[in-house]
Each structure stands twice: as C-alpha cells, then as structure tokens.
N, C-alpha and C positions, 0 to 999 in steps of 0.2 A: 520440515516437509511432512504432510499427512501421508497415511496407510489409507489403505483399503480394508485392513483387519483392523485387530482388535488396539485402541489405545486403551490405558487404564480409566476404566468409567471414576470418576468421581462425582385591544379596542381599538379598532383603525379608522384614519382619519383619510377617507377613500375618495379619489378625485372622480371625477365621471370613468365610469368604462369605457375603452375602446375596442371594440371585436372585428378581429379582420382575417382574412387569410393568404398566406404566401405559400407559391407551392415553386419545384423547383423552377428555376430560368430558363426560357427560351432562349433570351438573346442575352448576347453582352452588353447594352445596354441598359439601364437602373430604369424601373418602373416604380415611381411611387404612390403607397397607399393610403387608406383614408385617412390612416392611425397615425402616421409617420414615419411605419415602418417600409421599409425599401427592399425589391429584391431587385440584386446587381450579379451582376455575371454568371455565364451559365457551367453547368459541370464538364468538370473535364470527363471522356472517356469512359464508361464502365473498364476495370480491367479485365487482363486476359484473365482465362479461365485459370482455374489452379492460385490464382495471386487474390489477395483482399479484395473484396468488390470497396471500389474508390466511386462513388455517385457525385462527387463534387468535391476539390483539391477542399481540405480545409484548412482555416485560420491556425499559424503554428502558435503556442502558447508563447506568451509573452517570456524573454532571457528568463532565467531563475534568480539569478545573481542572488546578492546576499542582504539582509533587513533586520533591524535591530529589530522591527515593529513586530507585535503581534495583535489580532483585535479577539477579544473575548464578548462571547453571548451571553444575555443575562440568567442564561441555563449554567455557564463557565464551560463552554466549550471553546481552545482555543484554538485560531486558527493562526498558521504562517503566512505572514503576506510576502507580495513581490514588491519588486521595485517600486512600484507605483506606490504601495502603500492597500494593497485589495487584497480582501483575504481569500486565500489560495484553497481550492477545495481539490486534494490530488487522487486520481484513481488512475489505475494502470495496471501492469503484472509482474508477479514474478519472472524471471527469466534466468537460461545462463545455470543452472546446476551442475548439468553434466558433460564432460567432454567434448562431447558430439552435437550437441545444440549451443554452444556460443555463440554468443551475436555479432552479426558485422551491421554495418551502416542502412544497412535496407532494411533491416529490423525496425529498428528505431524510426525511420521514416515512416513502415507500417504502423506502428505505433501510433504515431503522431496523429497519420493521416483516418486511425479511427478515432480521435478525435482522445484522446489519452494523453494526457501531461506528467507521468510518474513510472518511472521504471524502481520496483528492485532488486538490485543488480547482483546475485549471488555469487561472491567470490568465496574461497577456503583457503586456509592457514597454507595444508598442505602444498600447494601450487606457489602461493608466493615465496615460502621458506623451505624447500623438498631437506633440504640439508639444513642441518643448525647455522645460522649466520650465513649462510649462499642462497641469495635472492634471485628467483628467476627472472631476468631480467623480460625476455618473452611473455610472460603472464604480466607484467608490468605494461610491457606494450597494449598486449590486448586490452586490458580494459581503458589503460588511454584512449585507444581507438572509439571505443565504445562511448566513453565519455567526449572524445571530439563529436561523434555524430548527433550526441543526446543537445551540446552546443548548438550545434547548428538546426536543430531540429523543435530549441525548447523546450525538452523534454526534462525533468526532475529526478535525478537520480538519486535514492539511495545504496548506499554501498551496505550489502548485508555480510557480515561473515561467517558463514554457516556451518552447524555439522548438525549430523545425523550418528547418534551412536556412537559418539568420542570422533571417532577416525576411521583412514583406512586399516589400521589394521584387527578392529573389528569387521571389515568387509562392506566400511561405510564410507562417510568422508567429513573430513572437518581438519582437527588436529595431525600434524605428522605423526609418523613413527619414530622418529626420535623424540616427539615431547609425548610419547603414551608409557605410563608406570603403570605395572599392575599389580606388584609385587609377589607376581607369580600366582597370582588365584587365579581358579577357572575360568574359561568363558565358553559357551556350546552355544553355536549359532541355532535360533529358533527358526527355519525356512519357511514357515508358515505364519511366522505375525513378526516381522522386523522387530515391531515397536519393544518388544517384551526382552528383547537384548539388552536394552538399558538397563534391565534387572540383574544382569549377567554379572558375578562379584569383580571379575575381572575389570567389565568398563566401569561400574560406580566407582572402583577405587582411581580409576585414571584420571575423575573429572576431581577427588580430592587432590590426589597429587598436583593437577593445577593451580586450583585453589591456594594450596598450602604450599608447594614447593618456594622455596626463594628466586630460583633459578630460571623454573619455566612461569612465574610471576613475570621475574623480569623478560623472559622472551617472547613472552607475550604484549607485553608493553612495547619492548622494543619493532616488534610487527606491526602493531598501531602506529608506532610514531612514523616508520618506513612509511603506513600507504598513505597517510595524512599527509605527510612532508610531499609524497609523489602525486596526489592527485588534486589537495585544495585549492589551485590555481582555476579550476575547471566551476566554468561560471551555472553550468549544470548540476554543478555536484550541491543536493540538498544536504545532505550530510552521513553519518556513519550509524547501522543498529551495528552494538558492541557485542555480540554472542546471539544464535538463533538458537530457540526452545533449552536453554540451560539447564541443568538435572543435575544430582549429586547423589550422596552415598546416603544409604540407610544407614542410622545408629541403631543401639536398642532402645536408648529413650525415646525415638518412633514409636513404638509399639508396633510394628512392622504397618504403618499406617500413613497412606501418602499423603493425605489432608498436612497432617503432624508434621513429618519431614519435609514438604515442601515449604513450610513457613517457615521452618530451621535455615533451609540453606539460605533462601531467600532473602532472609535478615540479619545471614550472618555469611557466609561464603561468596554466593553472587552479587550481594553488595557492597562487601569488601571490593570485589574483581572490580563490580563499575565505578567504587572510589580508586584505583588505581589508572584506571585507565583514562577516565577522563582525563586529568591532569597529564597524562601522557599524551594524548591526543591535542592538547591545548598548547603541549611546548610546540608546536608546528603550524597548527590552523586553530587562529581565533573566533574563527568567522560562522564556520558550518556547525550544523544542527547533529548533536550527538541523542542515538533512540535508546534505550533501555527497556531490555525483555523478563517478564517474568518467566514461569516455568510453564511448562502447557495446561496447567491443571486451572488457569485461569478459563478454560474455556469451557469448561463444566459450571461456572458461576460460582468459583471461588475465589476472591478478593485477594490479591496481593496484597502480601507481606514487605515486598522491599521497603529500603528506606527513603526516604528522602537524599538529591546530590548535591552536590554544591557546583556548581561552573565557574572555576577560576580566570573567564577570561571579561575584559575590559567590557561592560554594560552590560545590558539585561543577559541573562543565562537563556543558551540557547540547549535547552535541556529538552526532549520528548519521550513518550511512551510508547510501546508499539506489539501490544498484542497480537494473539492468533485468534481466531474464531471458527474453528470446526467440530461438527457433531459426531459422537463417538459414534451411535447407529450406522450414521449413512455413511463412514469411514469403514465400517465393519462387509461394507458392499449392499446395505439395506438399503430403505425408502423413507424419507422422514416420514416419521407419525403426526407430524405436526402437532409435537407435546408442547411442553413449557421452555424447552429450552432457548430459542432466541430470548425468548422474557427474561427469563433470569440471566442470560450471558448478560444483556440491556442492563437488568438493575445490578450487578454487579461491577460494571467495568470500569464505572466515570468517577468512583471516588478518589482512587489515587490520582487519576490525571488531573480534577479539579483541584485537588486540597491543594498540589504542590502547582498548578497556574503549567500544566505541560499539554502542550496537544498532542493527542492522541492520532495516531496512523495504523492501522490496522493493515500487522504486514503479512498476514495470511491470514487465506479465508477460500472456499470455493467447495468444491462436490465432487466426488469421482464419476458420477455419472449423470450429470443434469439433464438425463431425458426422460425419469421417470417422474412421476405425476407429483409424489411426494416432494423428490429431489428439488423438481423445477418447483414447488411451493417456497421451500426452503429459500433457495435463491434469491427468489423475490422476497422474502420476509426479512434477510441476512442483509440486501443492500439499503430494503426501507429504514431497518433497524438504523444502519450503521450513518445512515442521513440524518439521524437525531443525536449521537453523542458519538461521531467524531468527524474528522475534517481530510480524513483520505482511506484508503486503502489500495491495495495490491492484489489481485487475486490470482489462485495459484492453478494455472499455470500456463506462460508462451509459449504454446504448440496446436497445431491444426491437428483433427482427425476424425474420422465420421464413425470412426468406433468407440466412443466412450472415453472414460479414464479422467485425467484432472486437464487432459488439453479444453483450455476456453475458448478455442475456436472448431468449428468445424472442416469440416476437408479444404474449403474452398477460400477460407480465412473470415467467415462473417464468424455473428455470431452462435456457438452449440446450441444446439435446443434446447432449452429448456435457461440459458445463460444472458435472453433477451436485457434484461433487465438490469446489467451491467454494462451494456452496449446503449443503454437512453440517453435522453439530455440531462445536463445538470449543471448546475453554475461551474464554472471554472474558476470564475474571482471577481466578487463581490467588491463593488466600491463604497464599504458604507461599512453597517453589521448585519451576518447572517441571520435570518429566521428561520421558517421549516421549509421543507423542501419533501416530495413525493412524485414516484411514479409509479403510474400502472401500466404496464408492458403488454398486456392484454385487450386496453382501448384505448392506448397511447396518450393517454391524458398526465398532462405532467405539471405541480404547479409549485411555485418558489415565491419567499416572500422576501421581504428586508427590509433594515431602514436605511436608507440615502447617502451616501455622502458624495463629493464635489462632483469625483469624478464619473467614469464609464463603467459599468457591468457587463459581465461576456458570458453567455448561457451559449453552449455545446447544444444544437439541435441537428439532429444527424439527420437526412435524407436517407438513410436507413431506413429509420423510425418512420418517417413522414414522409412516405414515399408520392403521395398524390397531393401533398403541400399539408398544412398544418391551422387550424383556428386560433387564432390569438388575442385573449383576453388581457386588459393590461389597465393597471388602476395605480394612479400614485405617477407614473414615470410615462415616459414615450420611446421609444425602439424599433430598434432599424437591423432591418434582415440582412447578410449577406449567404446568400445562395451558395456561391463559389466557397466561400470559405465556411459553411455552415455553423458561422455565428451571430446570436443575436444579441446587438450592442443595446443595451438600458443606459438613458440618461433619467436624471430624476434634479431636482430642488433639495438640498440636504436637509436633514431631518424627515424628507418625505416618508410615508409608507409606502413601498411597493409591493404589486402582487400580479405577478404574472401567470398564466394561464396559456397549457397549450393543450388541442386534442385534434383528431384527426378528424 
C-alpha cells in the first residue's frame, strides 16, 4: 500500500481503410454500417445518483478458467490467455484492505459494469489464521463469496496477501501476533510517515524471523496450502501474489545502504520464501498462476535481484511478476515534475520478466490525489507507459470520494479527475498477437494494433469516453459495434495486420 509521506527515495501490409461512426443506440434494433461495424441495442438506464453512472449494461469478460497457453510479443512481453486461446490484457483495482470496505457482490458487478475484468483481492495472514492453527472459517466464507460473484461476473481475481509493516502488532496489518518475533528490540511508531517504521529494529528483525525461523516457515506454507486448497476450484480465481512489498533486515555488510540490502534479501531471503512456497502451493492447485513481488525499491528503477523459480506442476510453469509503480514525490503529497521517472521505472522493469518468459501485472500503481495538474500528467504517462511492457494492472485504490486521497473513483463512482485515462478503451483480449496500444484522454483518440489470428478480438469502448458516438478507423480487419454491451468485436484473416483507430 503507498503513503502519502515520505517512502525511502532511491511495416504493415494495410488493407483499405474503413472510417465510420457509431454513437450510442436509439433503438434495440441493430443498424448496420458502411464498415461492417453494427450498433445493436440501446443502453440501459443512467443510474441513480450516488451509484456508478451505467450508460449501457456492458459485455461481461469472457469465464477466466484456466490455460496452459500464453502468447509472447516480439518485444517478449507475455501475456495470459483465456479459454479461447486470446491474449488477456487485465486492468482493474485493488480492493478489500480494510475491515470496513470488503466487498460483496455489487462490488464486483460495478466493476464489471465499468468495463474492468481484474480484481486484486487483498486478503491478510492475520484474518485467515487470528490463532496459530485456528482458521477463521468466516474470512474463509467472505472471500468465497467474493470469488462466487467475480464467477458470475467474469471478473479475474488475484488473491494478494498483504502486509504493511510486519503486522498488527506494529499498528499495521499483514502477519499475526503470534507469528511476530522481535527479540525484544525497540519499535517507536513514526505518526508522521508510516512508511519509516519498517526501519523500526523491532519490525526488520520480525521479517528475519520469518524468513529464518523453521516453524513460522512452515506456518507459513501451511496458510498457502489452507487458501489454495479452499479457493482453486473457483473458475475466477487468476491466481496467488505470494507476499505484498517484502523488506527485510539491515546487516552491516549493507553499509547502512538500501540499494545494497535490498539485492541481499532479495537473492537470498525472499527467494528462498518463494522457493518454499511455490511447491506448497502446487501440493493443492496445479492450475492457477502463482505472482512474485520484489521489494518496493523497484519502483525507483532499480532492477531486481530475485532469482529465477522453478514451477513444479504438470506443463508450462505458470510463474508471473508483479511489481508496484509509485512516485516517491507525489507519494510525499507533492505534484509530479514530470522528471524521468516513469522513463526509467520503463527501462528498468521488463528484464526479469522477459529473461525468465513471466508476464508481468503490475499490482500497484495510482496517485493520492489525481486532480492536480502534475498528478493527472503522471496518470496518463503511468498507464501509456504500462501499455508497452506489461499485460495488466490494478490500480490502487476501490473507493469513491470527491475529496482526494488514492480512491479512483469520484463521489458518484465515475471516474476522479484527473484518473480519465484509466477508465478508456483498451483491448480486453486479443485473438492473434499484441502490438502497441495508446490513448489520449484528453481527445479521446485511442489506437491498437496486432496481428490476426482465427478468431474474435474484444476492444472495451465505454460510452463514457464516447459519449456522442465515436469515429472508427480500421485497416487489416472488420468490426462490429455492440452499444448495449460496449464492445467492439475485430474479426481479421490470420496473419493480417490490424489497426484500429478510434476519436471522438
């Protein structure tokens, strides 16, 4: 989870064009266009006030289920497909941290209905295991619930397991208080920059004792295997990230220097942890997609250190990455400068996922306050960025509010100001291989490219966006509008190039 303070700084072969335009539907009857594209049924209802503005029921994301396949771009970005065999582009939000916002089924169905196939689902140690060996069975229930709706909904769930600052009984949450060692060294809560408690000797020694103990090793495993065994059934469920933002203990051969120690624990503590756990996770569910977190400091454009894993289960290794992406500045409650930093988080981030063939998901990412000028730059640079070297994200955070803060929606549930541009169109899932992909939120021009294969492609075009209908450019393929469910289907000849074009 980010602070508001301080974190520690560290040649196409093009068919003719077709330009047309569909704007929303009058009638529930299908009117077709010069192009081939079709607008069919008309929107349901605006909702009541206070609830997500719904301009037209849309199309629910195809089941999740489970796929040996992935397709790689000749960039080496890869992507997860679905059933079909299309590769899967997931964006969505975090949700679900705190007591008081859990999700029930209406959640999810907002979700859906803004046009989002990706929840991740923030569950903690603490809740599932309050007592050493006594599972709450209650917490168990909830997020089954949670994961029935995302079923029914097609929505993509990862399961995060989170902490902030060891646990509660640093005044945070993650690990219980019976698996927290500190061997009695200090801790003094900092009330003015959370983040600088992880310095506290007290939590750095609790995340060794993890690490190293035999015992909360294995209790740790044994928690993996509990919610693996309790939730892999669920045809929603994308898979498990195995620890959020992981940190460890200063040595002296650091040099009191976080560059230094974070490539220590990294290649030696936290990779240890995700060689345990995998294999733990595998005695239960073969199937689902296990993430692996470096430490936050990748988001400064420092390179992980982890190692390579090995996935013990029957065919391709269903292994992924899943960094964070936030600026210290605008973390600190500043304005992006619009420095270098997306650039370098960019040329940093894609060499471990490519070397080791993992797709990348980026499971945090977003702004405290995306209404100022800088912030809302960022935003838009943060999601262009992220449509060139990776295949999802999550951004943080599910909640409404017209005053600020990391909620991504505004009071009324569209989208915050300044947060447009995580609310556009974008491929859902590609029948072929991805190419580049772009929007500008500012003149609603959005364009995507690819090459072909048998089947169907499914571009998210919200009526949001394109509220008085939308111009449609289309070279390589032909495409067909559904209004009501605000998606547009590409059929293409395989092999083809395609290049789709939309503006207002």
């Amino acid at each position: 989870m980010p602070t508001v303070l301080n974190r520690v700084a560290a040649g196409l072969a093009l068919a003719t064009a077709a330009v047309l335009t569909f704007a929303p539907a009058a009638s529930a009857a299908p009117a077709p266009a010069a192009s081939g594209i079709h607008v069919a049924g008309k929107p349901d209802k605006p909702a009541k006030p206070g609830k997500p503005d719904k301009p037209g029921k849309p199309g629910k994301p195809a089941k999740p289920g489970k796929s040996d396949a992935t397709v790689t771009t000749p960039d080496g970005r890869v992507f997860i497909t679905d059933k079909q065999g299309r590769a899967l582009q997931l964006r969505g939000y975090n949700a679900a941290k705190y007591v008081h916002d859990r999700l029930n089924p209406a959640d999810i169905e907002t979700m859906a209905d803004q046009g989002f196939n990706f929840l991740r689902l923030v569950v903690q140690w603490q809740y599932f295991e309050p007592e050493q060996g006594q599972y709450d069975q209650s917490y168990f229930d909830y997020v089954d619930s949670v994961l029935d709706a995302a079923d029914r909904e097609g929505v993509h769930v990862m399961l995060d397991m989170h902490q902030d600052v060891y646990g509660p009984v640093f005044g945070a949450s993650g690990a219980p208080e019976w698996a927290t060692r500190t061997d009695g060294l200090p801790f003094e809560d900092d009330p003015a920059n959370w983040f600088n408690n992880y310095f506290q000797p007290a939590v750095m020694r609790a995340f060794t004792h993890l690490y190293n103990d035999a015992d909360l090793q294995r209790a740790q495993q044994d928690l993996w295997t509990e919610v693996a065994g309790a939730f892999n059934e669920h045809e929603s469920l994308l898979g498990y990230d195995l620890f959020n933002e992981p940190f460890g203990e200063f040595i002296e051969e650091d040099g009191g220097d976080w560059v230094t120690a974070s490539a220590r624990i990294e290649s030696t503590q936290i990779s240890d942890m995700y060689d345990r756990l995998i294999p733990a996770i595998r005695s239960v569910d073969d199937d689902s997609w296990i993430f692996v977190e470096p430490t936050v400091l990748v988001g400064y454009g420092v390179p992980t250190q982890l190692r390579s894993f090995d996935d013990p289960r029957d065919g391709k290794a269903r292994l992924g990455y899943a960094p964070h992406f936030y600026n210290t500045g605008v973390e600190e409650g500043g304005d992006w400068t619009q420095d270098d930093f997306v650039v370098n988080y960019e040329a940093a981030i894609s060499a471990y996922p490519t070397a080791n063939g993992m797709p990348m998901i980026v499971g945090e990412w977003g702004v405290p306050n995306s209404r100022t000028p800088g912030n809302a730059a960022l935003v838009a640079a943060q999601v262009s960025a992220m449509e060139r070297f990776a295949s999802g994200w999550a951004i943080w955070y599910y909640c409404a509010s017209d005053g600020g803060g990391y909620c991504a929606m505004n009071g009324d549930g569209g989208a915050a100001p300044g947060n447009e541009p995580a609310y556009g169109p974008y491929a859902r899932a590609i029948e072929g291989v991805p190419g580049a992909e772009q929007f500008d939120a500012a003149t609603g021009t959005y364009t995507v490219t690819f090459t072909a294969g048998a089947g169907q492609s499914e571009i998210w075009v919200p009526q949001s966006t394109y509220a008085k209908g939308a111009k449609v450019s289309i070279t390589g393929g032909k495409a067909h509008y559904n209004a009501k469910k605000q998606l547009l289907h590409i059929t293409a000849k395989p092999g083809a190039k395609v290049t789709l074009t939309l503006t207002r």
